[in-house]
N, C-alpha and C positions, 0 to 999 in steps of 0.2 A: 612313293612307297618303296622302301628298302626291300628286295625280294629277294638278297642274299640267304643262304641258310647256312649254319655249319658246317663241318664237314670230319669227318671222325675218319681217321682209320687206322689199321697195326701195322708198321712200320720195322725197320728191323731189329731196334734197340727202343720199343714202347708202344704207346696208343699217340698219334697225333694228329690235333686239331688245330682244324682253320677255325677261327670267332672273327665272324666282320665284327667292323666297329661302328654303331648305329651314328657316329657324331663324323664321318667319313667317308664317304658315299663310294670310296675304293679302297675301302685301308681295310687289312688285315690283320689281324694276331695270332699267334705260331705257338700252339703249347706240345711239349713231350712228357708226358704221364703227369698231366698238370703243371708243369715247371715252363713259365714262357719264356719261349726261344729266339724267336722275333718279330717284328713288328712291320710293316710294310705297306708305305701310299704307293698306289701303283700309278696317282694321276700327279701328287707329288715328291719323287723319290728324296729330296731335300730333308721331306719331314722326319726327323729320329727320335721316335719317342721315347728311347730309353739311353739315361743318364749318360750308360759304359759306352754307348756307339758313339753319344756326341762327340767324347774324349776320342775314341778308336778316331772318326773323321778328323778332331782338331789334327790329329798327326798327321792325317792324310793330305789335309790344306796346306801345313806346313812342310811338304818336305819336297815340294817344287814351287815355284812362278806360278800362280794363279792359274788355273786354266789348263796350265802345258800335261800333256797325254803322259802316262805313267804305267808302267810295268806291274801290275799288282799282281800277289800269291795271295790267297785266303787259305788259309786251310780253318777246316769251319764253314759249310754255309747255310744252315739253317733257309732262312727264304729268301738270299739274298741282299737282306737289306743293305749292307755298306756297298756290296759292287755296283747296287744301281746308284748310290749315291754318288760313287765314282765317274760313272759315265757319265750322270748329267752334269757333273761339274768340271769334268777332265776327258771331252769329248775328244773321241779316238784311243783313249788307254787301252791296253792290252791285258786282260785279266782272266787270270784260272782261278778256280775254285778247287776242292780238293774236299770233298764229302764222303763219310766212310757207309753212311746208310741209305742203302741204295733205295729203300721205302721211300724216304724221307727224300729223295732225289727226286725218282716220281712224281711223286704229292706235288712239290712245288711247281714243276714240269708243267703238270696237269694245270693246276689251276692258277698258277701263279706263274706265270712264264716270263722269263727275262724278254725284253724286246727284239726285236732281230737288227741288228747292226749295233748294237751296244759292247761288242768285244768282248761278252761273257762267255766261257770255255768250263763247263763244269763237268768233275772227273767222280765216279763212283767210287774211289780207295780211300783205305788207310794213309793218315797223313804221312808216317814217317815215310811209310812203303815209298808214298808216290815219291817225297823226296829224293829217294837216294836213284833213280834213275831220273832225275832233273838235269838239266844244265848249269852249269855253273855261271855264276855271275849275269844273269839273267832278267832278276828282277829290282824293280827300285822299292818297293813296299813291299815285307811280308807279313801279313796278320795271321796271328794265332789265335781264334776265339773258338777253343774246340772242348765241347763237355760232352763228356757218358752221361745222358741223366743231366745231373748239376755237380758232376762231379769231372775236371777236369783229367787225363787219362792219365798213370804214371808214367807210359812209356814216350811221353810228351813232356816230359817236365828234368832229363836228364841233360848232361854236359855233354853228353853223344849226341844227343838231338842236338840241341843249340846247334854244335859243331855243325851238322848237319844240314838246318835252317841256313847258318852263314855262309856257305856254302853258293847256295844259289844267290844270295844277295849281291849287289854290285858294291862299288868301293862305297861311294857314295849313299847306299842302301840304309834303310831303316827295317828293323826287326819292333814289331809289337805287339803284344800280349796280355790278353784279358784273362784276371783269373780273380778268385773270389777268398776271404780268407778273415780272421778278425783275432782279436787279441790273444795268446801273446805270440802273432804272428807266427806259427812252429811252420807255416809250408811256405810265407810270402818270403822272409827271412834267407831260407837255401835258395828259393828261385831268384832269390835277385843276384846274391852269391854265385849261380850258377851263370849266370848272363855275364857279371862281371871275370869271370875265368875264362871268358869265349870276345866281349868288344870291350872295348878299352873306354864306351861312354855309357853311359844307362842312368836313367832315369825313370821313375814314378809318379806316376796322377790317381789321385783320390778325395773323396771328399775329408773334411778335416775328423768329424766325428769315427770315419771308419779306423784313419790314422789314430786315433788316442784311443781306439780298441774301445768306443762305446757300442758301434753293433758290427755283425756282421755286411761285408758289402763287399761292390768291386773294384779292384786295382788294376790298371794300365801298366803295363812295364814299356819303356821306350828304351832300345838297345841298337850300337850303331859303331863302325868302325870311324865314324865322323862324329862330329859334335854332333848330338842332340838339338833339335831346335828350344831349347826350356825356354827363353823369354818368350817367344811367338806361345809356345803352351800355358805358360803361365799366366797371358794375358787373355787368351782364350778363355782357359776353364774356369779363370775368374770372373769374365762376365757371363758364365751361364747362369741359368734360373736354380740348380741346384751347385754352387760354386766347388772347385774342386783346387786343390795344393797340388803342385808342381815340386817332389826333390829331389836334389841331385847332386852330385860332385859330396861333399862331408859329408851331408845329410844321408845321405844312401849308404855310405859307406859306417855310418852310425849305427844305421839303423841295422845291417847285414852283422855288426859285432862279430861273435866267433861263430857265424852259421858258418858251415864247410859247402862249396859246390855236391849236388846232388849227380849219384853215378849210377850205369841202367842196376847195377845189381841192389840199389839200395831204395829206386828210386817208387816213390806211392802217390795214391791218388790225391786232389787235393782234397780238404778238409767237408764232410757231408755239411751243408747249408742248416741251420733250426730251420723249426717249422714256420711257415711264412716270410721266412725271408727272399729277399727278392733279388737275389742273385743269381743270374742269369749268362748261357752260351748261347 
């Protein structure tokens, strides 16, 4: 018998709850004012139940040697679900977190607690903040999966920032970025503009219907002073159970037309989700 119960409380940007999951005997679900945040086996960290991590991980698998330990930033951590994926498949990695709701810090602390030797380091700030007293060239992954609400924050979506992000990244570094958007792309458009005015590769994963603007959904940005891995992604998100397009080199640069990089004085939040959609940080 499941003896888990929910778990409710106010946090510092909403109401958030824990929902076990009855078909999961340790898995969890993460909502902020009803909007789920993430998802979490704590007896399989492997498992990602939601579409945008699998893509967030494909990049992760691809940007070392199988196995070999890795430098990872999150900034974004909801319940931790990609760091623990991390550790169990790139044991010994070294990874910070970078969480601005210190509630929501707590919460997961309490009941959801990372393992002890897993190399997780999680920081109570603001993302940019923590950045700019980082080191430089430091890390090999940096993930951006960070929303207000379901709204990703404007002061995160600037060519300052970028700069910023790049920053810590090493040569060989990858920059990735989860954010949500749908026809006629007016936010996805400058952001990718903007990545490409900061690494000289970038690329895109989403599924095909989100790309032809038939509904709202999420998009992966992959950004990188080095080539992109797109065939390892490409052949990844193509055999998932919900398939996803890889584009890049023309294709990106198609699709950016005359969007202008995004600057902090200009720069907004991303686009508010309809109702029901499931687009998620």
């Amino acid at each position: 018998m499941d003896e888990r119960v929910p778990v409710a409380r106010d946090v510092d940007f909403g109401t958030a709850r824990l929902l076990p999951d009855v078909d999961r005997p340790h898995a969890w679900l993460l909502t902020v004012d009803g909007a789920p945040q993430s998802y979490v086996d704590l007896d399989d960290p492997g498992h990602l139940e939601f579409e945008y991590v699998q893509r967030l991980a494909h990049v992760v698998d691809g940007a070392a040697e199988p196995g070999a330990p890795l430098d990872v930033l999150h900034l974004g951590g909801g319940a931790l679900t990609l760091p623990r994926y991390v550790a169990a498949t790139r044991p010994g990695s070294r990874q910070d977190v970078v969480e601005a709701d210190r509630g929501l810090v707590a919460l997961v602390a309490e009941y959801l607690p990372a393992r002890p030797g897993d190399g997780i380091t999680t920081h109570a700030a603001d993302a940019r903040a923590w950045l700019r007293g980082a080191p430089e060239r430091f890390v090999d992954v940096l993930i951006a999966d960070v929303f207000g609400g379901r709204r990703v924050p404007a002061h995160l979506t600037s060519v300052e920032y970028v700069r910023s992000a790049a920053r810590v990244l090493r040569r060989d570094g990858l920059y990735v970025a989860n954010l949500a958007d749908s026809v006629s792309f007016t936010f996805l458009r400058p952001q990718l503009a903007t990545l490409a005015a900061v690494f000289p590769h970038v690329c895109l994963i989403a599924e095909a219907s989100v790309l032809r603007g038939r509904r709202f959904g999420n998009i992966v940005l992959v950004a990188g002073e080095r080539e992109v891995p797109v065939q390892y992604l490409a052949r990844h998100t193509a055999a998932d159970v919900f398939p996803a397009r890889v584009e890049y080199g023309d294709a990106v640069r198609r699709f950016i037309g005359d969007a202008r990089p995004v600057r902090d004085e200009e720069a907004v939040l991303s686009p508010e989700p309809p109702d029901g959609a499931f687009s998620i940080g």
